[in-house]
Kinemage of the C-alpha trace (Angstrom):
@kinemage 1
@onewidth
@group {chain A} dominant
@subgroup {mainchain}
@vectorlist {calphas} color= white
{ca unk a 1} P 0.000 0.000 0.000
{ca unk a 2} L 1.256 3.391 -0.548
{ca unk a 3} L -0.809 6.736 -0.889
{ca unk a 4} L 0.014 10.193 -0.917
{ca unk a 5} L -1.656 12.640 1.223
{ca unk a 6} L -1.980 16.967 1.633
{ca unk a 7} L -3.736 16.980 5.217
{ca unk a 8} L -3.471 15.326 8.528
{ca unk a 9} L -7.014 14.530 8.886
{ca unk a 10} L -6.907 11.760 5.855
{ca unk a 11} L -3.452 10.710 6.603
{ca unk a 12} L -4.605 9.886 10.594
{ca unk a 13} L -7.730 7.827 9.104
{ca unk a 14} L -5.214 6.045 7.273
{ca unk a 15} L -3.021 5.180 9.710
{ca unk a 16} L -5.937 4.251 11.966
{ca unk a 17} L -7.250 2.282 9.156
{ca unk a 18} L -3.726 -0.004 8.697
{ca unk a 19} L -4.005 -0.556 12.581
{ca unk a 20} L -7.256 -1.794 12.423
{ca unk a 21} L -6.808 -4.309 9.912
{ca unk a 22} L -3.445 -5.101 11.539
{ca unk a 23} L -5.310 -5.538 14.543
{ca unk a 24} L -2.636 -3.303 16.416
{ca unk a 25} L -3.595 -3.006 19.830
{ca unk a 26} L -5.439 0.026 20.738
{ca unk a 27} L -2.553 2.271 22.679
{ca unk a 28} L 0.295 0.922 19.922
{ca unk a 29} L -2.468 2.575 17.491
{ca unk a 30} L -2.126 5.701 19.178
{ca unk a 31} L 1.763 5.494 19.153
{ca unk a 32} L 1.858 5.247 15.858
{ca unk a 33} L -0.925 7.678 15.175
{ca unk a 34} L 0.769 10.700 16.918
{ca unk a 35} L 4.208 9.555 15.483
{ca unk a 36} L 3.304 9.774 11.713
{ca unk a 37} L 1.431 13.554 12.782
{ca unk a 38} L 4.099 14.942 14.409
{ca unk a 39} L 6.688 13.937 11.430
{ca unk a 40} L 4.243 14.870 8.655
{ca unk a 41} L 3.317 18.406 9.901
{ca unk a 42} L 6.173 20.326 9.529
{ca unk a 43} L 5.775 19.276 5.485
{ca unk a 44} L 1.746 20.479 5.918
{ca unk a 45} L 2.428 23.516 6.720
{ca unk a 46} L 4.491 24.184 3.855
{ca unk a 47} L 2.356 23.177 1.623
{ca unk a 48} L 4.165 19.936 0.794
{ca unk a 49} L 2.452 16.507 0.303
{ca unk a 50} L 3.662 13.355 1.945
{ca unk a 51} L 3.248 9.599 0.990
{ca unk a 52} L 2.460 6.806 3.693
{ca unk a 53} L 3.667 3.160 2.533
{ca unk a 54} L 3.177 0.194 4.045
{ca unk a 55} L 4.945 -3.320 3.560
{ca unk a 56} L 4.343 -6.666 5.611
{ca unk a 57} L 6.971 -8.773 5.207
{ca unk a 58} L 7.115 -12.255 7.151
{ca unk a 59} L 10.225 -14.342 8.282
{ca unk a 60} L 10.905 -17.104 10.681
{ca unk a 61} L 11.135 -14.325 13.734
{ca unk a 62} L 7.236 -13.710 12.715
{ca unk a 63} L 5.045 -10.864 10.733
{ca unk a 64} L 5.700 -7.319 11.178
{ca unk a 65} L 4.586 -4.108 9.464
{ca unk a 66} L 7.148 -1.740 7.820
{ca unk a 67} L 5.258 1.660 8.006
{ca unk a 68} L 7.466 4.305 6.098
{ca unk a 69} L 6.433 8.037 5.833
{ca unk a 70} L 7.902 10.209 2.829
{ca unk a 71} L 8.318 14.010 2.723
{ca unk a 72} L 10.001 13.855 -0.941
{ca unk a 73} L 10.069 17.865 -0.764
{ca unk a 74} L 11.494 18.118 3.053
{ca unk a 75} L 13.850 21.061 3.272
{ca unk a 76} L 16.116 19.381 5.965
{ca unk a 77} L 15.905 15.922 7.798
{ca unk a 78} L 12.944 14.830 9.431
{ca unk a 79} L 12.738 15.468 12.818
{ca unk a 80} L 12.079 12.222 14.841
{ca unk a 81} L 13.380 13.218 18.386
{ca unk a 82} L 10.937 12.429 21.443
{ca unk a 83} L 8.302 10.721 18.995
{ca unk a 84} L 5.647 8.603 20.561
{ca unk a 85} L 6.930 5.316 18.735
{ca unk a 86} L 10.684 5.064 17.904
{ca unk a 87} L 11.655 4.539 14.669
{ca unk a 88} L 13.687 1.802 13.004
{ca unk a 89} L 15.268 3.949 10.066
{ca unk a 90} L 14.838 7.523 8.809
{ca unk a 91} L 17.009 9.581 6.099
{ca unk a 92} L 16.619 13.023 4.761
{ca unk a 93} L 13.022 12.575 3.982
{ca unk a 94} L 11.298 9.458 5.365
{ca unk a 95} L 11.413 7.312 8.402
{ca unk a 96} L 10.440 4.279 8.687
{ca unk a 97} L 8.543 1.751 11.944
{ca unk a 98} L 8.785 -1.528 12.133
{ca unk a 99} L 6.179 -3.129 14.013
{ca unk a 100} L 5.452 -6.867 15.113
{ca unk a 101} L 1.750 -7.986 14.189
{ca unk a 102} L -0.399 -9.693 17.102
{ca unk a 103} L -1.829 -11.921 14.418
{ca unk a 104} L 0.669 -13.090 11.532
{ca unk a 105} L -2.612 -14.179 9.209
{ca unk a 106} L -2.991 -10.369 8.424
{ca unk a 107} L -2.575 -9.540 4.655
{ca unk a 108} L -2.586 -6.137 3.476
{ca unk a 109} L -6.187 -5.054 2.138
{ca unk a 110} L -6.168 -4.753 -1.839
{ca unk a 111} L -8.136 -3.199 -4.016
{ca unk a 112} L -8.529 0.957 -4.681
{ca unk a 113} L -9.686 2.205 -1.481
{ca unk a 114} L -8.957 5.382 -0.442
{ca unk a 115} L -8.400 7.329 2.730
{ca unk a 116} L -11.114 7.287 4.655
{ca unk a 117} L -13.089 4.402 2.921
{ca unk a 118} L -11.461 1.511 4.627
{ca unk a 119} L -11.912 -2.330 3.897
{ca unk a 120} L -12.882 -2.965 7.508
{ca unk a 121} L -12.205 -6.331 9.415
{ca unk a 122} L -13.027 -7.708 12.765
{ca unk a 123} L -12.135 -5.097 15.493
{ca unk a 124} L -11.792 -1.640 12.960
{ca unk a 125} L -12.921 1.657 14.724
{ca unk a 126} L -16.460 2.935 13.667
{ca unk a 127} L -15.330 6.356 13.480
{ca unk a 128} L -12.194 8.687 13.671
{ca unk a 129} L -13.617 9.767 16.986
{ca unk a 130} L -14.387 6.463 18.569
{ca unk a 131} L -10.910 5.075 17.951
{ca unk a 132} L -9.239 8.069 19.404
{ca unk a 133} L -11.505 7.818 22.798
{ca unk a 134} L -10.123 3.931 22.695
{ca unk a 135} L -6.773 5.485 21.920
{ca unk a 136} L -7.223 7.701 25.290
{ca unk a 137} L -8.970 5.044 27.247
{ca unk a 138} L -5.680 2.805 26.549
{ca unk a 139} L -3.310 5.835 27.796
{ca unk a 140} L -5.270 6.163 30.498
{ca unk a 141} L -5.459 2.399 31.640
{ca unk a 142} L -1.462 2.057 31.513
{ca unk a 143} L -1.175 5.678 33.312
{ca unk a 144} L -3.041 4.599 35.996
{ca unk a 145} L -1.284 1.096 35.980
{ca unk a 146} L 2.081 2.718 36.560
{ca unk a 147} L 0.824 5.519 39.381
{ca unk a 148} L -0.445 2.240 41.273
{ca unk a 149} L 2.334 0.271 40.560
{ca unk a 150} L 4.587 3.462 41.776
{ca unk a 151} L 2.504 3.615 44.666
{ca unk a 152} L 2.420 0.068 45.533
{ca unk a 153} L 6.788 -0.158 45.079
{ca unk a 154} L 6.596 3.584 47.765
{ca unk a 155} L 4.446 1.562 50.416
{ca unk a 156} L 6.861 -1.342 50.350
{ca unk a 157} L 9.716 0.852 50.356
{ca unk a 158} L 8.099 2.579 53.357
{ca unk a 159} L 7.143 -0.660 55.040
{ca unk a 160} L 10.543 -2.264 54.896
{ca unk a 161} L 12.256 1.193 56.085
{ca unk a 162} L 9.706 1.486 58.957
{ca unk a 163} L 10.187 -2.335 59.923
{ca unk a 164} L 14.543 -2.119 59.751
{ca unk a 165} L 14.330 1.247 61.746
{ca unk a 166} L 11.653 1.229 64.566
{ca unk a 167} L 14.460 -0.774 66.184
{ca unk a 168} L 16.734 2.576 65.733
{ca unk a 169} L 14.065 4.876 66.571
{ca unk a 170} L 13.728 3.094 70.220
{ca unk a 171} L 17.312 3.150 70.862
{ca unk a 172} L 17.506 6.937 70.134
{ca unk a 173} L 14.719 7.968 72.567
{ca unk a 174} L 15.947 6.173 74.719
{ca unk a 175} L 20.113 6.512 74.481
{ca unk a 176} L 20.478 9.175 77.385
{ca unk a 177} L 19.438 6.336 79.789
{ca unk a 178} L 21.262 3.645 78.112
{ca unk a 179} L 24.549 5.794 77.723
{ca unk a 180} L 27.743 3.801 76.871
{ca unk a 181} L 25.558 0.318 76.669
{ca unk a 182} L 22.802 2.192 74.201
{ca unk a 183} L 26.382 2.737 72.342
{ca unk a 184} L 27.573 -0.820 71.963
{ca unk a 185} L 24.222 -1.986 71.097
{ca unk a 186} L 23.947 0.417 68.355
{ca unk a 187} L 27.550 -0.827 67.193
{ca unk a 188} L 26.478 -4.305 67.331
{ca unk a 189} L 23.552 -3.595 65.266
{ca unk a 190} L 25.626 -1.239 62.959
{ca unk a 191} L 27.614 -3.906 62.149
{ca unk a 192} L 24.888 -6.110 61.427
{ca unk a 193} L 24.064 -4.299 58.742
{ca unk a 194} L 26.946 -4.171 56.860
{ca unk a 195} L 27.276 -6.261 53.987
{ca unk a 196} L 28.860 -9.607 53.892
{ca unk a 197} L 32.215 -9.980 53.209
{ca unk a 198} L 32.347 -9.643 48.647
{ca unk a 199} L 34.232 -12.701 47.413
{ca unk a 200} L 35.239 -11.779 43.836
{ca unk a 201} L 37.775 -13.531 42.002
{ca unk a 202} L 40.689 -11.478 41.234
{ca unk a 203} L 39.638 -8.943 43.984
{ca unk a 204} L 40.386 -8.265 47.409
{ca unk a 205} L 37.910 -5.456 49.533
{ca unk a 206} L 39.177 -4.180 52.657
{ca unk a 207} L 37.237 -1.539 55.256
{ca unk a 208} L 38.285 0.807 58.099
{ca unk a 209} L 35.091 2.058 60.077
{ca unk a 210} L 35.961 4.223 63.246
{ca unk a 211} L 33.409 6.259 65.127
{ca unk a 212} L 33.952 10.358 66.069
{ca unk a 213} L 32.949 9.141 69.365
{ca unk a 214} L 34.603 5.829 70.800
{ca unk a 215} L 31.209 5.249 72.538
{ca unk a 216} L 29.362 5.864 70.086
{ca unk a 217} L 28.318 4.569 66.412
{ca unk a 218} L 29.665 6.052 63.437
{ca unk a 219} L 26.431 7.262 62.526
{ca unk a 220} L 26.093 8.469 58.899
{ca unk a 221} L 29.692 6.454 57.553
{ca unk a 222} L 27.984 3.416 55.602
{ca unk a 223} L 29.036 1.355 52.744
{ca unk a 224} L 27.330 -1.454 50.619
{ca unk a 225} L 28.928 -3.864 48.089
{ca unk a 226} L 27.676 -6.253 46.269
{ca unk a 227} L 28.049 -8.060 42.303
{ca unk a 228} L 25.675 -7.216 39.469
{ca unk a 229} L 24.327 -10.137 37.203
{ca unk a 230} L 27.087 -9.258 35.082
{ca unk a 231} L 29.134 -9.841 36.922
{ca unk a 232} L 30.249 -6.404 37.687
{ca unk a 233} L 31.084 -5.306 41.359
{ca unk a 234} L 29.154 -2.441 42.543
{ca unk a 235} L 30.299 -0.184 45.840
{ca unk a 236} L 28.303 2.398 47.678
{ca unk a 237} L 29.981 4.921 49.711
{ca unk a 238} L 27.260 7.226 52.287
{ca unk a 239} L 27.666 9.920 54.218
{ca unk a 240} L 24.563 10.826 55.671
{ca unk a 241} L 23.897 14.186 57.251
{ca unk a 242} L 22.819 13.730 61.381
{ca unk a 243} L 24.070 11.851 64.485
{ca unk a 244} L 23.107 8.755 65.919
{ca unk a 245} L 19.929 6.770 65.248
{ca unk a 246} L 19.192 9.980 62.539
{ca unk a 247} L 22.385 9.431 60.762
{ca unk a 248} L 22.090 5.307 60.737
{ca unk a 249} L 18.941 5.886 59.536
{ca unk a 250} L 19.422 7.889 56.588
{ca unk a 251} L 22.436 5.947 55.380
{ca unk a 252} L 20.449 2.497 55.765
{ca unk a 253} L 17.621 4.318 54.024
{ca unk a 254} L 20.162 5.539 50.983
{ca unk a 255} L 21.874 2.614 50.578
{ca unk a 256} L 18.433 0.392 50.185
{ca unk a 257} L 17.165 2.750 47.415
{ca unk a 258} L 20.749 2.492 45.534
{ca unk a 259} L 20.633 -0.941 45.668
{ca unk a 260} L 17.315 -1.467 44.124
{ca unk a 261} L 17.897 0.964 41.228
{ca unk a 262} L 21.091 -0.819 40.884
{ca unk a 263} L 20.315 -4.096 40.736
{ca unk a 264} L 16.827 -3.452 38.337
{ca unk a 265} L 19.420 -2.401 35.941
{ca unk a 266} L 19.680 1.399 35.843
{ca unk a 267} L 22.311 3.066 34.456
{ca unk a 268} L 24.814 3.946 37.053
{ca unk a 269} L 24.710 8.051 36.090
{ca unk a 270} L 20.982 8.305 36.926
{ca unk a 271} L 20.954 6.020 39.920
{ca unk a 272} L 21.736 9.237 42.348
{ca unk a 273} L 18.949 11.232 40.670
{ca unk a 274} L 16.699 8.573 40.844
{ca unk a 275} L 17.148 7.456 44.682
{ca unk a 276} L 16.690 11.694 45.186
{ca unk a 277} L 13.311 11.476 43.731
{ca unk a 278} L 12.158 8.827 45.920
{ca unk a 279} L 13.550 9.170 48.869
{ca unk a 280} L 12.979 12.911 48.833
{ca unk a 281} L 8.766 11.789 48.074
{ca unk a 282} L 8.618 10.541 52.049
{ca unk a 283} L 11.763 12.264 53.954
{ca unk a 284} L 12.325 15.780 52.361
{ca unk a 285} L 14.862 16.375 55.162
{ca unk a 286} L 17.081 13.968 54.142
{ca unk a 287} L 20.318 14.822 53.426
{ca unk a 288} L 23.415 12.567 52.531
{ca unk a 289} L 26.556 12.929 49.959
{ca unk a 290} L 27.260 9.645 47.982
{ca unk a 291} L 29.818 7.899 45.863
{ca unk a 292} L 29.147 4.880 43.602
{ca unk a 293} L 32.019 2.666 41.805
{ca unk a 294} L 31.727 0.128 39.536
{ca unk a 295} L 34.133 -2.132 38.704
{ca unk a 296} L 34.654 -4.759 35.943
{ca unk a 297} L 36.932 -7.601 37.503
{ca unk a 298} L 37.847 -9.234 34.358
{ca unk a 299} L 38.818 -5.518 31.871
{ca unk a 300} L 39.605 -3.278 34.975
{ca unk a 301} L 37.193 -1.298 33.324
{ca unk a 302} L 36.217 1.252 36.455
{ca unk a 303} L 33.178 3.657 36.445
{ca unk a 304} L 32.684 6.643 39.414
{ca unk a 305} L 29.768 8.716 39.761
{ca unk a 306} L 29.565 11.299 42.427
{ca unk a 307} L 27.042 12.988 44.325
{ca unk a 308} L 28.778 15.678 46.440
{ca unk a 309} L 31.522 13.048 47.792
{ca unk a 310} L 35.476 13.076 48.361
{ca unk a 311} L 36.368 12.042 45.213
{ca unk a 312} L 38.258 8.521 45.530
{ca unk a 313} L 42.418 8.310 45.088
{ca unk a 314} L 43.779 5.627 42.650
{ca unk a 315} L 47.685 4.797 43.669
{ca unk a 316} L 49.153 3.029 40.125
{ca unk a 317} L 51.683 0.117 41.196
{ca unk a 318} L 54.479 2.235 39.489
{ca unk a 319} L 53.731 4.797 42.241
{ca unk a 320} L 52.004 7.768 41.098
{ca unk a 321} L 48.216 8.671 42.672
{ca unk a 322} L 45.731 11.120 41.800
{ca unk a 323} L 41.993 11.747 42.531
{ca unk a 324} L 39.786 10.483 40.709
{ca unk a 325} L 37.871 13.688 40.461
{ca unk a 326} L 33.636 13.390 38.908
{ca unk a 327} L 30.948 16.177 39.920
{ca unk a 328} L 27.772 15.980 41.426
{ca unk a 329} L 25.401 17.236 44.477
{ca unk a 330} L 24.395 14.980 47.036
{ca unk a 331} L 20.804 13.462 47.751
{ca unk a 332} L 18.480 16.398 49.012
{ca unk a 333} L 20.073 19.078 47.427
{ca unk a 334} L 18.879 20.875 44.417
{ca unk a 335} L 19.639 19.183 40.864
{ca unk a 336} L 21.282 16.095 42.936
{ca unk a 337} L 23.407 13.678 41.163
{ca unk a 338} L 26.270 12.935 39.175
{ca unk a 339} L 27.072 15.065 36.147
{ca unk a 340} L 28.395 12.481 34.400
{ca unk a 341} L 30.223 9.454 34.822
{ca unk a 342} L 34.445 9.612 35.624
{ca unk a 343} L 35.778 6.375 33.568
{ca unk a 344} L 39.247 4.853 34.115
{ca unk a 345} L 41.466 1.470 33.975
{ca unk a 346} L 42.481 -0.118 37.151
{ca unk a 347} L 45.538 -2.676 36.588
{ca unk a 348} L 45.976 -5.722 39.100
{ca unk a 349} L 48.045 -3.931 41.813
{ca unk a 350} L 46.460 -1.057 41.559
{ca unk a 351} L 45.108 0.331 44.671
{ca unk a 352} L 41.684 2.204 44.878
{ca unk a 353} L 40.685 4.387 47.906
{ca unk a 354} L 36.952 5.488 48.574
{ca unk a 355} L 36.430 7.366 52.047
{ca unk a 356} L 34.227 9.746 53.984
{ca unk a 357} L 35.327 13.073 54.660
{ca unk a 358} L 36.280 12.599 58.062
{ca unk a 359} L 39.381 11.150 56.644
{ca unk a 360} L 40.624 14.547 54.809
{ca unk a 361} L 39.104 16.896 57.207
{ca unk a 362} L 41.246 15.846 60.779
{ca unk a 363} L 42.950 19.155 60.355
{ca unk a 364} L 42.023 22.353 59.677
{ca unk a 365} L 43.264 23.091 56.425
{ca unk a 366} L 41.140 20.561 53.641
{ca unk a 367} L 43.537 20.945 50.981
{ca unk a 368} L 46.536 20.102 53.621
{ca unk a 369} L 44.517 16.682 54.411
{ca unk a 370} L 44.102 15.761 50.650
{ca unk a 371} L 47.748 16.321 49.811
{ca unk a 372} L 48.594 13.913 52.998
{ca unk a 373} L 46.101 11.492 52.077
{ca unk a 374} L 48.228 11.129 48.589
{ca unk a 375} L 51.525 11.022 50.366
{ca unk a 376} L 49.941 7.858 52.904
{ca unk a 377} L 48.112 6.095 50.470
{ca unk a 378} L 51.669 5.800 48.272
{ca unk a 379} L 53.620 4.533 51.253
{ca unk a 380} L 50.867 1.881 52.301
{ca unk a 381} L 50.428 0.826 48.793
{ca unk a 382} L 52.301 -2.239 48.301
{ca unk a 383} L 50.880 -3.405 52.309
{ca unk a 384} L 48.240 -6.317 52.832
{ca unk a 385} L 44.928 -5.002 51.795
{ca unk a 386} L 43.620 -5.556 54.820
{ca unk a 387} L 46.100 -3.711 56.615
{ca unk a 388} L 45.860 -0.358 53.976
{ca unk a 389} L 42.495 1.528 55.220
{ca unk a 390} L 43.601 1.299 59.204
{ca unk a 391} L 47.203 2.389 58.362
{ca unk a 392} L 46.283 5.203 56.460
{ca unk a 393} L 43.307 6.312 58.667
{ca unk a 394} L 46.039 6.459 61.638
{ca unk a 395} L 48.209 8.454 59.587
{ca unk a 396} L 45.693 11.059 58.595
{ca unk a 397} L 44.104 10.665 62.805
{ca unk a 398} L 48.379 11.527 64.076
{ca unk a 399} L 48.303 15.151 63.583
{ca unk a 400} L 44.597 16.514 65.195
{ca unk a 401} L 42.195 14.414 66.169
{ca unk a 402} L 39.877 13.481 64.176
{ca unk a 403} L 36.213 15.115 64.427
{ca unk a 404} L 34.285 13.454 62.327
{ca unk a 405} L 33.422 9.631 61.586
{ca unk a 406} L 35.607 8.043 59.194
{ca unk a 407} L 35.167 4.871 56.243
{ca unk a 408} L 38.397 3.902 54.601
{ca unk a 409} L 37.496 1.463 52.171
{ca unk a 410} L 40.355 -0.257 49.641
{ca unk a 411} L 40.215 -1.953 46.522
{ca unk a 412} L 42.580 -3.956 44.592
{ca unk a 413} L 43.089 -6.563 41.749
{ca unk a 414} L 44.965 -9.277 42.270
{ca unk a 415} L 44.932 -10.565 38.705
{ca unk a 416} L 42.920 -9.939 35.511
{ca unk a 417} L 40.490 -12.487 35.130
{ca unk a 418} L 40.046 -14.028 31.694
{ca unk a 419} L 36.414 -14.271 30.543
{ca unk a 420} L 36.365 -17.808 29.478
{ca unk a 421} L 38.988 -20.277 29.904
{ca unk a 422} L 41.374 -20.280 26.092
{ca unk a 423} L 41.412 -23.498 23.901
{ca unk a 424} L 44.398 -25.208 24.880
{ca unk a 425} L 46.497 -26.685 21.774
{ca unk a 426} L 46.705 -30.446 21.057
């Protein structure tokens, strides 16, 4: 079929009519529908005709529709950004969808017909207007399916929050009474809810936790590991604005919403914006900066993205460190997340520092604490990995006392791993 057309009223009745006999469903229709309008009516308002072709073609992968619009007298390439239903192909003046048919005994009406005389089958609209109301009706249905399924995944966010912290909410009215034993019961339950030790082959993980307050928990410090399904290993780094039960919370809170997003498969640079939007939906006061690595164990392939954190140090086994430096703002703040996402190569040997700020900021003078930070992580370098984060934390704790909680976590490969094993010769 191909016909050429000089209005969008025809050309929708068309397209309406192809769907029809197709037996498209009703909000795929409308897809389509408000797909071929928005490309044709930049040539309508010129003055320009268009022509509307369409091919089925069936294979062993099953029927589909090639619908191709043509705008033979388009000035400059057809615009197809932010269209209802993405299409396959497009040049200078036509673009193309490919769609799969529901029912594969479809044939493409013959015959003379023109727009708006259609050869109609078993479930065609009556009228223009009626299949536009099912059109809405179908937008409607799957908008409403997606605010209840949003509001279903927010209760059971809620729920699981309210069920891990009504624990922490009882220990905080009630830690003046408790004092030092309210402390070590917070630090047993802290520690409880850090993750499992991360086997990985061809990686070692090492951690440092130490509280402001020897008596007390560290509070907002909190870190999460775990491996994607492929096989990639992901690392959370919190540090969550407020003391105490407030600070646990928020951190426990953060690191449960990145680790959802994560593992559903979002992409790592919209993970922080994400977790903003809805965490901020049922604690606007929370507050928190937040660092997220990835890290492929068998390229070294490494991937940061930063929300308002210390950026992380890499130490090269040939001796020379730098920060791995990625901008952001931190959850609660205005246009939180990462800008973008920092991408480097770790080697095995290589060591990889993520921390809190209480690390840096022991002294007075920031910058002074990032340049020592450099000069300890190169001298512990080439230690155990477990030893690293505690010998550089007392390094950076010798000249002031520290004021602030502090996470030193390490990374390092201890060998790239091959992705399958190679074919041995005979």
């Amino acid at each position: 079929m191909s016909r050429l057309f000089w209005a969008l009223a025809p050309l929708r009745e068309e397209v309406r009519d192809l769907a029809a006999v197709y037996r498209l469903p009703a909000d795929l229709r409308g897809r389509l529908v408000l797909s071929v309008t928005d490309v044709a009516a930049p040539a309508f308002e010129a003055g320009h005709p268009v022509r509307l072709t369409a091919v089925r073609d069936a294979s062993g992968t099953g029927a589909h529709l090639a619908v191709t619009l043509t705008a033979p007298r388009a000035k400059g390439p057809l615009q197809i950004g932010g269209l209802a239903l993405t299409a396959l192909a497009a040049s200078a003046t036509s673009v193309t969808w490919n769609i799969t048919l529901p029912d594969p005994a479809c044939t493409l009406p013959g015959g003379t017909r023109r727009a708006g005389q259609p050869e109609h089958g078993p479930g065609a609209p009556a009228d223009p207007a009626g299949a536009a109301d099912e059109e809405l009706r179908a937008a409607l249905a799957l908008a409403d399916g997606l605010a209840a399924e949003r509001r279903r995944l927010k209760h059971e966010l809620a729920e699981t929050n309210a069920g891990v912290l009504a624990l922490y909410v009882h220990l905080e009215e009630r830690q003046e009474e408790a004092g030092q034993a309210h402390g070590r019961v917070l630090r047993e339950l802290e520690d409880a809810l850090r993750p499992e030790p991360l086997e990985a082959e061809g990686m070692e993980l090492a951690v440092h936790v130490a509280p402001a307050d020897p008596g007390a928990p560290t509070g907002g410090d909190l870190y999460d590991w775990f491996t994607l399904p492929d096989g990639t290993v992901h690392i959370t780094v919190v540090d969550a604005l407020g003391d105490g039960v407030r600070g646990i919370r928020t951190a426990i809170t953060v690191t449960h919403a990145v680790r959802t997003l994560a593992l559903e498969g979002h992409a790592l640079d919209s993970v922080l914006a994400r977790s903003h939007d809805i965490l901020m939906s049922f604690d606007a006061g929370l507050r928190a900066t937040v660092l997220l690595a990835r890290l492929d164990v068998v390229t070294g392939e490494l991937q940061i993205a930063n929300g308002g954190h210390p950026a992380p140090v890499l130490v090269r086994t040939s001796g020379t460190a730098r920060y791995l430096e990625a901008r952001g703002r931190g959850i609660g703040q205005p246009g939180s997340g990462s800008e973008g996402i920092r991408r480097d190569r770790v080697a095995p040997g290589d060591l990889l520092l993520l921390y809190t700020d209480g690390l840096v900021e022991s002294g007075k003078d920031p910058v002074e604490g990032e340049r020592r930070l450099i000069a300890s992580a190169r001298t512990h370098a080439d230690r155990a990995l477990c030893e690293v984060p505690a010998a550089i934390a007392a390094d950076m704790h010798s000249v002031v006392p520290h004021a602030g909680d502090t996470l030193v976590l390490a990374v390092r490969l201890t060998s790239r791993v091959p992705p399958s094993a190679p074919a041995q010769p005979a």
